[in-house]
PDBQT receptor file of N, H, CA, C and O in Angstrom, charges set to zero:
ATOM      1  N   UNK A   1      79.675 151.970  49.792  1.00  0.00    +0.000 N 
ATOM      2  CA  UNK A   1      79.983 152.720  48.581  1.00  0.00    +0.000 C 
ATOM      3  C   UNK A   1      79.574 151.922  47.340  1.00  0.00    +0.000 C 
ATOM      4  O   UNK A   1      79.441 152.442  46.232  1.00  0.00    +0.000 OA
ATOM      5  N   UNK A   2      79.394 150.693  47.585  1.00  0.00    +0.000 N 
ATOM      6  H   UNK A   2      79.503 150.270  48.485  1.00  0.00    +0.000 HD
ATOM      7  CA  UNK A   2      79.257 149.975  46.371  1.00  0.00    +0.000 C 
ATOM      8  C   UNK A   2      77.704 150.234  45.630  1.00  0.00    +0.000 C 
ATOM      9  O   UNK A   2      77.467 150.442  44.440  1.00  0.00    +0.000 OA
ATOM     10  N   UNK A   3      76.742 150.140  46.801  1.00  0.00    +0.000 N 
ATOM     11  H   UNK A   3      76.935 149.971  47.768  1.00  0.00    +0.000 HD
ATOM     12  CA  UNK A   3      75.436 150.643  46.452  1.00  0.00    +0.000 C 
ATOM     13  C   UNK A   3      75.479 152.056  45.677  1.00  0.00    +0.000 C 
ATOM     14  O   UNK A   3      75.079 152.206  44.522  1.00  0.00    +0.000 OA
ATOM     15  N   UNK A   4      75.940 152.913  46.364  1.00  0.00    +0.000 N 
ATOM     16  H   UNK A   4      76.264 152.792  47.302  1.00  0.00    +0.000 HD
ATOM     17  CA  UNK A   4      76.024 154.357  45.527  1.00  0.00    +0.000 C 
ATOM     18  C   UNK A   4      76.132 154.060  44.661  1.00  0.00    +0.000 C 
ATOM     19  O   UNK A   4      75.166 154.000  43.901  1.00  0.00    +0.000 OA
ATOM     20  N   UNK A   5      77.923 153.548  44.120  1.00  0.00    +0.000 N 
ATOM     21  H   UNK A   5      78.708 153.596  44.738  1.00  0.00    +0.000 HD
ATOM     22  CA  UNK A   5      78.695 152.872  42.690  1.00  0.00    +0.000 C 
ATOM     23  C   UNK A   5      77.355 152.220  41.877  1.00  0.00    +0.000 C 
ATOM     24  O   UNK A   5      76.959 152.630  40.786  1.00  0.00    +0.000 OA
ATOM     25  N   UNK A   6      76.914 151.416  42.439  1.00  0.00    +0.000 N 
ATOM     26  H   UNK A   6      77.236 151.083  43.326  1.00  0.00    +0.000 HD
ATOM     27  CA  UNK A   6      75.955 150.582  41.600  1.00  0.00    +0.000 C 
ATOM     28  C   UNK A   6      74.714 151.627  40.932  1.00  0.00    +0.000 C 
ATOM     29  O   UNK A   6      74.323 151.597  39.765  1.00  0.00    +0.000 OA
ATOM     30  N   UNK A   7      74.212 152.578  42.062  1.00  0.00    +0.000 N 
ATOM     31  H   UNK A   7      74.530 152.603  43.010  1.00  0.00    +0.000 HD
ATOM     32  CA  UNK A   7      73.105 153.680  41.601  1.00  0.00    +0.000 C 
ATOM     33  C   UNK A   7      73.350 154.319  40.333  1.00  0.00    +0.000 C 
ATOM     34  O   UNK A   7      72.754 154.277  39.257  1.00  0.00    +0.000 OA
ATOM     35  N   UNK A   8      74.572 155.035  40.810  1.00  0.00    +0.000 N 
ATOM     36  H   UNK A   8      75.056 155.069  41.684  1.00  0.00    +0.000 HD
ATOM     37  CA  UNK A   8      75.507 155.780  39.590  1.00  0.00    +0.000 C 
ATOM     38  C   UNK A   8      75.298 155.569  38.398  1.00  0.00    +0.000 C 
ATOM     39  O   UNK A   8      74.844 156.316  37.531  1.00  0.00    +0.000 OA
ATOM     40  N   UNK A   9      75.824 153.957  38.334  1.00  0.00    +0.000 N 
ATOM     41  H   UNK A   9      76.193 153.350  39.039  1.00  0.00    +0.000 HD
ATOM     42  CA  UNK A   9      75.807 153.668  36.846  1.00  0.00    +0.000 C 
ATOM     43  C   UNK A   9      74.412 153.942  36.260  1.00  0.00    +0.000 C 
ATOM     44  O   UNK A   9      74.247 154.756  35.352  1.00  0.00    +0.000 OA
ATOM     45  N   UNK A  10      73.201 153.079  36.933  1.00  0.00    +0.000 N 
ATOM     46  H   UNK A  10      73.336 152.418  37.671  1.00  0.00    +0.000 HD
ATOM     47  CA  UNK A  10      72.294 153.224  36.554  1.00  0.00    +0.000 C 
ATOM     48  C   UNK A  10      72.001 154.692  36.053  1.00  0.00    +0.000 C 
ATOM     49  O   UNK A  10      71.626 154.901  34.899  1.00  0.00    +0.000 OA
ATOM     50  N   UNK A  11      72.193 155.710  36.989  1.00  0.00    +0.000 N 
ATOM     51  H   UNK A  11      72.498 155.541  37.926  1.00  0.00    +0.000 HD
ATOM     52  CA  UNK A  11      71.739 156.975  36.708  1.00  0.00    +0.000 C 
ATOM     53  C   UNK A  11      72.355 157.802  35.303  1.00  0.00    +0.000 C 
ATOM     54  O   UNK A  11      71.681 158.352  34.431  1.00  0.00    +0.000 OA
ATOM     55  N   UNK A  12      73.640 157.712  35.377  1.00  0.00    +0.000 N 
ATOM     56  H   UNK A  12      74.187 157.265  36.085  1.00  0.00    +0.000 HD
ATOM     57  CA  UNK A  12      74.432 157.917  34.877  1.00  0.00    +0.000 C 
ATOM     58  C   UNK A  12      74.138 157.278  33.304  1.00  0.00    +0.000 C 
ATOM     59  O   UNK A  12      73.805 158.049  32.404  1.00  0.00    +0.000 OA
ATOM     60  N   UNK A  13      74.269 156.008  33.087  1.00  0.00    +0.000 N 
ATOM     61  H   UNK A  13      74.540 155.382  33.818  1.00  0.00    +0.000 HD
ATOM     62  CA  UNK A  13      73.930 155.310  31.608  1.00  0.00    +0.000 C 
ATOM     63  C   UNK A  13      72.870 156.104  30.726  1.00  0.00    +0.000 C 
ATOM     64  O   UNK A  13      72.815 156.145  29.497  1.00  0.00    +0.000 OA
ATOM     65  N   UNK A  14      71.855 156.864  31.865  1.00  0.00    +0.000 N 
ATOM     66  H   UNK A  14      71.900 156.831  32.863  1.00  0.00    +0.000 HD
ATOM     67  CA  UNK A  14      70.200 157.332  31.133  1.00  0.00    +0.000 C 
ATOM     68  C   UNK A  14      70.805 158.263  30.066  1.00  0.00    +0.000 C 
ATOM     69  O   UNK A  14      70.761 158.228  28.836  1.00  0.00    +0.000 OA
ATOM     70  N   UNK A  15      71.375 159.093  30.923  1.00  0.00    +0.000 N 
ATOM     71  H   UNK A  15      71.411 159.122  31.922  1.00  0.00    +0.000 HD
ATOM     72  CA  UNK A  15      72.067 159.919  29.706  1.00  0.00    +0.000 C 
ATOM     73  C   UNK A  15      71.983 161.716  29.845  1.00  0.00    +0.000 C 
ATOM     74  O   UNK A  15      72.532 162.606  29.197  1.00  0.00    +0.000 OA
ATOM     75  N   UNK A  16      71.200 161.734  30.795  1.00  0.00    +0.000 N 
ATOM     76  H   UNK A  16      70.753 161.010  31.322  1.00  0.00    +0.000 HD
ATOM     77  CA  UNK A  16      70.081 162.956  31.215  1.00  0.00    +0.000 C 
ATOM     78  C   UNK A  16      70.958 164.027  32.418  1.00  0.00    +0.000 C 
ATOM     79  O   UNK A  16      70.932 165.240  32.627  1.00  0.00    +0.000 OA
ATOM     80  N   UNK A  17      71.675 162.914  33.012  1.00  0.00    +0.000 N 
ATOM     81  H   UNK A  17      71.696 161.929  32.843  1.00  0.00    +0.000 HD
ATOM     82  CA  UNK A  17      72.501 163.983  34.307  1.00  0.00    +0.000 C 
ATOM     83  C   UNK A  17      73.580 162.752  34.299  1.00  0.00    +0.000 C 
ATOM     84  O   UNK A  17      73.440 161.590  33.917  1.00  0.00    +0.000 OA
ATOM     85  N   UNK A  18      74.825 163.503  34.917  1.00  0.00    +0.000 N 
ATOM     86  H   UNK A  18      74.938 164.448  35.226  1.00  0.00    +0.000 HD
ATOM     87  CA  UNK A  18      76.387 162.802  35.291  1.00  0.00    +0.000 C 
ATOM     88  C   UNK A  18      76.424 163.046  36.704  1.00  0.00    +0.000 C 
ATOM     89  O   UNK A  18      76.631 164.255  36.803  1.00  0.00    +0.000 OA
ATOM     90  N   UNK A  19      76.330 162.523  37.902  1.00  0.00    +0.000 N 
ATOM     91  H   UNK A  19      76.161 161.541  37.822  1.00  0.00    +0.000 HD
ATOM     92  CA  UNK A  19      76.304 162.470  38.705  1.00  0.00    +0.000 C 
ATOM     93  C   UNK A  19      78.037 161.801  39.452  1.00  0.00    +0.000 C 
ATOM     94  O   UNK A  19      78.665 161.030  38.727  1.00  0.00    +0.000 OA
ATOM     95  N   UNK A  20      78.574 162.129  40.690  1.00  0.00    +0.000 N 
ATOM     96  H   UNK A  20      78.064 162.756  41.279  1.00  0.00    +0.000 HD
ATOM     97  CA  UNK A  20      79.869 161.265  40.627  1.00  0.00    +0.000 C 
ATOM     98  C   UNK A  20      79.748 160.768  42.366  1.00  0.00    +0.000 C 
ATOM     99  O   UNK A  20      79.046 161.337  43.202  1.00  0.00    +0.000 OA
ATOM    100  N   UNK A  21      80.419 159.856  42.551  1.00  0.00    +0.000 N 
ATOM    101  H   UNK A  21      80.989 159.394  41.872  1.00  0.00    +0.000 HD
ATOM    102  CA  UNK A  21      80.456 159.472  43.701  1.00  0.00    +0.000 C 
ATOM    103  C   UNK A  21      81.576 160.468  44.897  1.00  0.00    +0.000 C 
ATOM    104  O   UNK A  21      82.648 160.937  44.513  1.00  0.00    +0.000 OA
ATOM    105  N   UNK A  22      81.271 160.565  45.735  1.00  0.00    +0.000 N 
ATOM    106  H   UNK A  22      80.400 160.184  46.047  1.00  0.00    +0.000 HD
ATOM    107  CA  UNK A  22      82.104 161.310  46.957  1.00  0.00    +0.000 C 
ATOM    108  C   UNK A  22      81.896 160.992  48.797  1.00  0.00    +0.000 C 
ATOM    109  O   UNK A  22      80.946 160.300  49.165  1.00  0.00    +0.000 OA
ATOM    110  N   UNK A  23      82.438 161.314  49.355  1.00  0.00    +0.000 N 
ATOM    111  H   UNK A  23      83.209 161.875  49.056  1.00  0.00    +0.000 HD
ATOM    112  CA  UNK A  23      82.452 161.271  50.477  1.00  0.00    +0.000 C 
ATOM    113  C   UNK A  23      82.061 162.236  51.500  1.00  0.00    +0.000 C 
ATOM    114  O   UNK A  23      82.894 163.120  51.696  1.00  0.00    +0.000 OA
ATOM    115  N   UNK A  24      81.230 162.271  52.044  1.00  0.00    +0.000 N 
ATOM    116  H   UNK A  24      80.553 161.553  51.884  1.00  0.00    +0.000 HD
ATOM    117  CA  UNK A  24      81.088 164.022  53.390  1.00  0.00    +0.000 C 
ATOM    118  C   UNK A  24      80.680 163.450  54.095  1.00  0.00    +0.000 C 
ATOM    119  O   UNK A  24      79.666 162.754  54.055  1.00  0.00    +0.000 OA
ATOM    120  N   UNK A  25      81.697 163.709  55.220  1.00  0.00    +0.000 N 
ATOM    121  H   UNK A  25      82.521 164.274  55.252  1.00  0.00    +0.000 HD
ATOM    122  CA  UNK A  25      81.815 163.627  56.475  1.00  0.00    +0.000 C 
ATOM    123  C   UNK A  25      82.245 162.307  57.073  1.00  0.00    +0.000 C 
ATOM    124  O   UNK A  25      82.133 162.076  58.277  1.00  0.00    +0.000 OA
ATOM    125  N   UNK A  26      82.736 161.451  56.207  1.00  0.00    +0.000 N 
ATOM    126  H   UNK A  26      82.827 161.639  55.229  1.00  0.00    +0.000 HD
ATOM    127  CA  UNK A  26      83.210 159.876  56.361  1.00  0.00    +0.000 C 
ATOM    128  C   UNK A  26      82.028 159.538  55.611  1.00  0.00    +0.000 C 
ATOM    129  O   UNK A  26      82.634 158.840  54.798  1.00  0.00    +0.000 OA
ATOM    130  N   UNK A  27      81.165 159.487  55.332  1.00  0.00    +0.000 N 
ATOM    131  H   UNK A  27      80.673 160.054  55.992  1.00  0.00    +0.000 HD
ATOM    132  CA  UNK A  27      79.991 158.779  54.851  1.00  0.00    +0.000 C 
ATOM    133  C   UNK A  27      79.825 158.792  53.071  1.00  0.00    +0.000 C 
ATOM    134  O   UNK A  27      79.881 159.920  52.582  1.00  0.00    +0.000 OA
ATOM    135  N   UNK A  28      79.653 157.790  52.226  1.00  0.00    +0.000 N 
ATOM    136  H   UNK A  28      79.607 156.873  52.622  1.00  0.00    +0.000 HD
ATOM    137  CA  UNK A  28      79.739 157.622  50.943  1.00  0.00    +0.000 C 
ATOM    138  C   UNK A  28      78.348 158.536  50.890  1.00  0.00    +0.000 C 
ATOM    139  O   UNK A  28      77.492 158.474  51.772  1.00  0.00    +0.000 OA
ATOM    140  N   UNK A  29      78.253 159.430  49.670  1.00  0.00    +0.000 N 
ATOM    141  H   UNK A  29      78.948 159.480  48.954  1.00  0.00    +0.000 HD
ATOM    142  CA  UNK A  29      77.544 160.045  49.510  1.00  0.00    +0.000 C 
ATOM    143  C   UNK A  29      77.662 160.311  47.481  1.00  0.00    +0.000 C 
ATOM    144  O   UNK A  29      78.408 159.733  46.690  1.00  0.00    +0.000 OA
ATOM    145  N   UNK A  30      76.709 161.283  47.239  1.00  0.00    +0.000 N 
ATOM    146  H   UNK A  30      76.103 161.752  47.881  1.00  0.00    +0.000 HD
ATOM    147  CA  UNK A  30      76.545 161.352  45.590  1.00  0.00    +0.000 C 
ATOM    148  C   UNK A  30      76.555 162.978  45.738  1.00  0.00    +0.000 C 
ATOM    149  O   UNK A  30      75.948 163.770  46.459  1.00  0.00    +0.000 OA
ATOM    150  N   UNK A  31      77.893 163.137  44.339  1.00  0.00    +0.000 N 
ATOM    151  H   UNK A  31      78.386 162.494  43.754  1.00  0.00    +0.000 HD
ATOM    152  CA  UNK A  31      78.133 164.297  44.566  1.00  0.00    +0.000 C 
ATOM    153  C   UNK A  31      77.062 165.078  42.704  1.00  0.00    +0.000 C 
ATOM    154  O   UNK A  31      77.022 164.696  41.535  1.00  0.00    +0.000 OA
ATOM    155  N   UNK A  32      76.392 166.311  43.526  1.00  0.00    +0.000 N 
ATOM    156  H   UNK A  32      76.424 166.622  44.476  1.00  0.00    +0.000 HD
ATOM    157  CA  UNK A  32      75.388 166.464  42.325  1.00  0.00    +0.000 C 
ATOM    158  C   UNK A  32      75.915 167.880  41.939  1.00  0.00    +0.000 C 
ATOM    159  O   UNK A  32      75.450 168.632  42.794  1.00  0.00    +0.000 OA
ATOM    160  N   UNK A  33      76.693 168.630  41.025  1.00  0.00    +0.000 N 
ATOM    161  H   UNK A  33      77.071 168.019  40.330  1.00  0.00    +0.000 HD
ATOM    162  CA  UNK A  33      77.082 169.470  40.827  1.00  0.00    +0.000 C 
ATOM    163  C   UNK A  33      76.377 170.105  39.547  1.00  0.00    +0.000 C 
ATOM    164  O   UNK A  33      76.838 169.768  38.456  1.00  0.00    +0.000 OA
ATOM    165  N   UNK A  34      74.962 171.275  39.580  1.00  0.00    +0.000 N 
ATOM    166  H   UNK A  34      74.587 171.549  40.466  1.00  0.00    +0.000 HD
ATOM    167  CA  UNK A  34      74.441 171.633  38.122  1.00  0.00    +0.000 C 
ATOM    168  C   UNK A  34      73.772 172.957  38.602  1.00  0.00    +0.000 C 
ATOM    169  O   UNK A  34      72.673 173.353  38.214  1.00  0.00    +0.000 OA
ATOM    170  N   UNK A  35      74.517 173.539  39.427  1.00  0.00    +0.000 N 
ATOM    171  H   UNK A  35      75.410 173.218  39.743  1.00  0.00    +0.000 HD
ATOM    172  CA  UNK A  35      74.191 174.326  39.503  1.00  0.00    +0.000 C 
ATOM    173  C   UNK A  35      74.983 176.044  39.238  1.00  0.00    +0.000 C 
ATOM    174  O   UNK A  35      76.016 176.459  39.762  1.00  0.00    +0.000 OA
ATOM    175  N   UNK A  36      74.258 176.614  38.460  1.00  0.00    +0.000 N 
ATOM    176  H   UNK A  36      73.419 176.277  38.034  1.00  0.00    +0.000 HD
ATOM    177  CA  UNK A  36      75.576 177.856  37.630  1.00  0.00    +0.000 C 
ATOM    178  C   UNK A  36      74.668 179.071  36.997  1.00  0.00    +0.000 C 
ATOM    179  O   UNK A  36      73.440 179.073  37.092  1.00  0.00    +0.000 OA
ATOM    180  N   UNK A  37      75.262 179.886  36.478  1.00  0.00    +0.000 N 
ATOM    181  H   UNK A  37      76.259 179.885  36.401  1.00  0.00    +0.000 HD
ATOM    182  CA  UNK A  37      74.099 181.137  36.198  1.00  0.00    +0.000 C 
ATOM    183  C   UNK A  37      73.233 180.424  35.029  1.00  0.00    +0.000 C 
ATOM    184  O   UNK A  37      72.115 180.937  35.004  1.00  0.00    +0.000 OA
ATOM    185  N   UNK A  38      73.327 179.791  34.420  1.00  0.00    +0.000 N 
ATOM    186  H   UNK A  38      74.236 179.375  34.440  1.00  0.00    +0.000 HD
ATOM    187  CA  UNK A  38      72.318 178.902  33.255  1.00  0.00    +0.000 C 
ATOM    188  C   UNK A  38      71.367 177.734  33.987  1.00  0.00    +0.000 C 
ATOM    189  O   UNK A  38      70.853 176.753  33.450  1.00  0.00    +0.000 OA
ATOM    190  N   UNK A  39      71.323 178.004  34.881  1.00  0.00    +0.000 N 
ATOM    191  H   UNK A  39      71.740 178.801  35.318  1.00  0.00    +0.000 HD
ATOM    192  CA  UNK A  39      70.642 176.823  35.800  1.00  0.00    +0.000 C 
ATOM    193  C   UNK A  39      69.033 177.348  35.647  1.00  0.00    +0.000 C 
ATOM    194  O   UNK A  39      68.731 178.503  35.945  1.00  0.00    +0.000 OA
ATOM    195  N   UNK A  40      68.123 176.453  35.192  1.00  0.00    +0.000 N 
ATOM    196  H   UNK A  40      68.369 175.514  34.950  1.00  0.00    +0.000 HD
ATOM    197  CA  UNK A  40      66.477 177.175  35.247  1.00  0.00    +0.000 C 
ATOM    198  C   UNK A  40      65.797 175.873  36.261  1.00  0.00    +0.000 C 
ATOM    199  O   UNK A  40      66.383 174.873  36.675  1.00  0.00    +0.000 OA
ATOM    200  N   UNK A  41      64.884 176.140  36.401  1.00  0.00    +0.000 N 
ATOM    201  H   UNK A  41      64.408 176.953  36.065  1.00  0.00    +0.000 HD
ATOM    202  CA  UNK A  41      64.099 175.550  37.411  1.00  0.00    +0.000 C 
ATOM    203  C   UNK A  41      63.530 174.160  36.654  1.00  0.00    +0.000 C 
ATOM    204  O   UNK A  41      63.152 173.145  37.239  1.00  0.00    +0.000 OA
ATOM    205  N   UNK A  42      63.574 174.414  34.972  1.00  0.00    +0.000 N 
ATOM    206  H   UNK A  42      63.882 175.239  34.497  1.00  0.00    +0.000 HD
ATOM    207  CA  UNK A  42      63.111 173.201  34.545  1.00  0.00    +0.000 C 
ATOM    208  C   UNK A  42      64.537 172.373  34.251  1.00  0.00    +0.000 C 
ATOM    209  O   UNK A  42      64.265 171.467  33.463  1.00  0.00    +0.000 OA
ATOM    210  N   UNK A  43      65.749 172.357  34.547  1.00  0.00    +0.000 N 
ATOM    211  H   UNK A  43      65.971 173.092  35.187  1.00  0.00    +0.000 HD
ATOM    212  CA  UNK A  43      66.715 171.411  34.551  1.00  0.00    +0.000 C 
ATOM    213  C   UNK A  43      66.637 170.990  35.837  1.00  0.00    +0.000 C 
ATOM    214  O   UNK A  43      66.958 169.802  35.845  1.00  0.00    +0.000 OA
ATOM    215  N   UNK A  44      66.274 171.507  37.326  1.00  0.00    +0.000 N 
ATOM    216  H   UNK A  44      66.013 172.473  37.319  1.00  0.00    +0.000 HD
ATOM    217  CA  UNK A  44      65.978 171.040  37.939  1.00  0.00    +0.000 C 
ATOM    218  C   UNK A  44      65.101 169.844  37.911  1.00  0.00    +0.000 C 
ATOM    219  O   UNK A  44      65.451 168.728  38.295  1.00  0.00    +0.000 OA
ATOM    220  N   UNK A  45      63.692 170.220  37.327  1.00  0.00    +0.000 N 
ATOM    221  H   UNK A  45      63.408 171.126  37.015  1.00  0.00    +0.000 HD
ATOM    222  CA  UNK A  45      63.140 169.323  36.907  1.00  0.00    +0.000 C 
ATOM    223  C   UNK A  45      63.662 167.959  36.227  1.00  0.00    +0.000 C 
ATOM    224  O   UNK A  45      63.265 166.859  36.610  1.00  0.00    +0.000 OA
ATOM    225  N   UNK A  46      64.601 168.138  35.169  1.00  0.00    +0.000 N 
ATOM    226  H   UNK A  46      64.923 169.033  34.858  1.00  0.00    +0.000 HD
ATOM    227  CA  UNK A  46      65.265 166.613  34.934  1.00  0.00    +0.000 C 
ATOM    228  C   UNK A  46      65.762 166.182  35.787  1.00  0.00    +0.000 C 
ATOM    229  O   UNK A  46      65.462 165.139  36.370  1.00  0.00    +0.000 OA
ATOM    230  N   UNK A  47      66.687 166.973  36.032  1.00  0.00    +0.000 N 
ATOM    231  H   UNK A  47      66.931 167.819  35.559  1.00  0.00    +0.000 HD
ATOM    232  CA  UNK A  47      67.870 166.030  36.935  1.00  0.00    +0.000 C 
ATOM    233  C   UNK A  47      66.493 165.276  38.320  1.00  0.00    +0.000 C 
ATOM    234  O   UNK A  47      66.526 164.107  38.705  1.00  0.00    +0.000 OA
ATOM    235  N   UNK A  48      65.601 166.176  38.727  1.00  0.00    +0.000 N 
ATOM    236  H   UNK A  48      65.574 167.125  38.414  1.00  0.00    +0.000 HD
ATOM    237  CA  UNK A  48      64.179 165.259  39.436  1.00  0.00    +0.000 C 
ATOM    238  C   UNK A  48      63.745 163.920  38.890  1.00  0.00    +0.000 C 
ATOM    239  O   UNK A  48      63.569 162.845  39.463  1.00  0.00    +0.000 OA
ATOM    240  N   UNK A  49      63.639 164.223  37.823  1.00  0.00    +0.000 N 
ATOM    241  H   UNK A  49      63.782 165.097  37.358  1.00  0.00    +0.000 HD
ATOM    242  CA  UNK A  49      62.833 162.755  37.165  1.00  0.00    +0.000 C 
ATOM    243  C   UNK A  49      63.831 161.644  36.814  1.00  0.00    +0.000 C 
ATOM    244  O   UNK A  49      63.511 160.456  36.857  1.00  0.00    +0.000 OA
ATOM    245  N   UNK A  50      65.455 162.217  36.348  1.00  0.00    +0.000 N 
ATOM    246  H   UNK A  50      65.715 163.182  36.313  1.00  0.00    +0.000 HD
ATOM    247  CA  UNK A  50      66.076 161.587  35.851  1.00  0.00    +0.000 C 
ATOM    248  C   UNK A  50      66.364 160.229  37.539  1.00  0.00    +0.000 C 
ATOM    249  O   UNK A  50      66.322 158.999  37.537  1.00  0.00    +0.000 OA
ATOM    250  N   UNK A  51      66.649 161.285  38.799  1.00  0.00    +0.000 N 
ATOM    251  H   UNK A  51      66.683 162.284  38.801  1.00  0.00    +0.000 HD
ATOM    252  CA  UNK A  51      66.861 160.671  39.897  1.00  0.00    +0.000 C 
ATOM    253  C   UNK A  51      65.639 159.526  40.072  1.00  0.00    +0.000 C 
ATOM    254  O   UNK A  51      65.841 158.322  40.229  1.00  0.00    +0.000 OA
ATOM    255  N   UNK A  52      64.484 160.101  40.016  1.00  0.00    +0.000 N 
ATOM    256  H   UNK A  52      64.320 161.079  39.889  1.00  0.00    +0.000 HD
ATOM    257  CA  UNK A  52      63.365 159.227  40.222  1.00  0.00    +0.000 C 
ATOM    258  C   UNK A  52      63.443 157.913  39.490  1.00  0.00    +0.000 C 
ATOM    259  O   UNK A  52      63.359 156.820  40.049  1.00  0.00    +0.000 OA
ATOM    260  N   UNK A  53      63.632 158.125  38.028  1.00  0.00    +0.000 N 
ATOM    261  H   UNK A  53      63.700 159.013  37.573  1.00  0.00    +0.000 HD
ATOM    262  CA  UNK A  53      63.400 157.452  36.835  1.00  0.00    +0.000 C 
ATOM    263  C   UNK A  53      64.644 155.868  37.491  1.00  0.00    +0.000 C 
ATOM    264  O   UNK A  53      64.462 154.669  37.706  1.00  0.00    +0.000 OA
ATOM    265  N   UNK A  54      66.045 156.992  37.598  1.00  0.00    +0.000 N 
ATOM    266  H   UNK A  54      66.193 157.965  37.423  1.00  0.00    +0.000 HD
ATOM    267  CA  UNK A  54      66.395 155.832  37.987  1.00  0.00    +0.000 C 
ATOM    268  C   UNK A  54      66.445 154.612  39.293  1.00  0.00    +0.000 C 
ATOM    269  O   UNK A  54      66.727 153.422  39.435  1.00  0.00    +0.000 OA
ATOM    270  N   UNK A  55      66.040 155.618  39.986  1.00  0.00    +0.000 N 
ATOM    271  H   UNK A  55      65.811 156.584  39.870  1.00  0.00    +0.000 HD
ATOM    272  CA  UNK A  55      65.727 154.760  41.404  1.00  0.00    +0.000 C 
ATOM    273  C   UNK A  55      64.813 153.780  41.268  1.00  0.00    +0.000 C 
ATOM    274  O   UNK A  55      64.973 152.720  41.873  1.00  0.00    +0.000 OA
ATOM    275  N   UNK A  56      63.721 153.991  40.452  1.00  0.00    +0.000 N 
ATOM    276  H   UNK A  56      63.591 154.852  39.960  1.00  0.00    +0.000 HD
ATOM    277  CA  UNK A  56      63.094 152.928  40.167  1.00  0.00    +0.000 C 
ATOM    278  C   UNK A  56      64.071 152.076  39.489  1.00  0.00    +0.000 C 
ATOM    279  O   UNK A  56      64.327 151.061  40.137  1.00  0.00    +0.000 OA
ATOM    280  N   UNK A  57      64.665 152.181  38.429  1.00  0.00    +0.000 N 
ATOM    281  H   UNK A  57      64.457 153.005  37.903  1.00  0.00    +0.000 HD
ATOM    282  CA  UNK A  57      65.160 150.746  37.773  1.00  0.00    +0.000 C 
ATOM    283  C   UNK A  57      65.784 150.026  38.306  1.00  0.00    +0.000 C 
ATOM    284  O   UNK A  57      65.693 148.819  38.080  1.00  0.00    +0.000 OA
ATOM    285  N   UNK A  58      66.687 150.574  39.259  1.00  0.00    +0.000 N 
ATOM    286  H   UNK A  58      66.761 151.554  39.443  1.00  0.00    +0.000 HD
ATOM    287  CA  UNK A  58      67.704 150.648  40.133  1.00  0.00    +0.000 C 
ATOM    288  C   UNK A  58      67.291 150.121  41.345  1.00  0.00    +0.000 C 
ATOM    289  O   UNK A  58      68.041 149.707  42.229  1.00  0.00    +0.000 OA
ATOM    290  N   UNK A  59      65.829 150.151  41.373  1.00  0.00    +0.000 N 
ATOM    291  H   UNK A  59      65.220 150.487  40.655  1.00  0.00    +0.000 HD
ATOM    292  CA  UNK A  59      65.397 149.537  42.967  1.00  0.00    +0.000 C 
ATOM    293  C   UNK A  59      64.737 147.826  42.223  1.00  0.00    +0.000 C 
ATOM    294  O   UNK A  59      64.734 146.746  42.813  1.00  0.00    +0.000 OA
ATOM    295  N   UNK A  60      64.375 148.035  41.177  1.00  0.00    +0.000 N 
ATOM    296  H   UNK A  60      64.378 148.913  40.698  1.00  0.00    +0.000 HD
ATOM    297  CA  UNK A  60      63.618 146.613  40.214  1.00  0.00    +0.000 C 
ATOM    298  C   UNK A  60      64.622 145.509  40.095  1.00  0.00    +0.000 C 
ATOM    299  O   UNK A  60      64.437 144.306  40.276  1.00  0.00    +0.000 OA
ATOM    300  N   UNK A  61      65.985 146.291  39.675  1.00  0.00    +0.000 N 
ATOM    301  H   UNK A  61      66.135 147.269  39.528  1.00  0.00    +0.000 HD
ATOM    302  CA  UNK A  61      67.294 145.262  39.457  1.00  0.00    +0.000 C 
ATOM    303  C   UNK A  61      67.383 144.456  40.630  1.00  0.00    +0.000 C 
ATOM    304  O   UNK A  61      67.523 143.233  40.632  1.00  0.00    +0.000 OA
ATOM    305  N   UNK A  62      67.285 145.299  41.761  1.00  0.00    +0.000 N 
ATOM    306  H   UNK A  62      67.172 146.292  41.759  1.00  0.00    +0.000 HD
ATOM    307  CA  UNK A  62      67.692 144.549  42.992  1.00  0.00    +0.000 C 
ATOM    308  C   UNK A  62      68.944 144.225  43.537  1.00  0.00    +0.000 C 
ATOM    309  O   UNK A  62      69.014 143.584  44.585  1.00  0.00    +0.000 OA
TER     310      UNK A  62
């Protein structure tokens, strides 16, 4: 869980999507909740890049 915890922040700090930590099925997992009748295909798109964007920084930190 700590790795998730650690992702989070990263993701989370950008500013772009709030993402929260959770659990399914015993297993630490990331809970992504943005989806609603205002949902378009290009917020999809962020919350895409925002994930990408941070996995990279997030994979550089180490």
């Amino acid at each position: 869980m700590h790795e998730i915890a650690r992702f989070l922040n990263h993701l989370n700090r950008d500013g772009r999507v709030f993402m929260t930590p959770t659990n399914y099925q015993g297993n630490p997992a990331i809970r992504a909740a943005f989806s609603n009748w205002r949902t378009v295909s290009q917020d999809v798109d962020v919350i895409w890049q925002a994930l990408c964007d941070s996995f990279a920084g997030y994979s550089r930190e180490g």
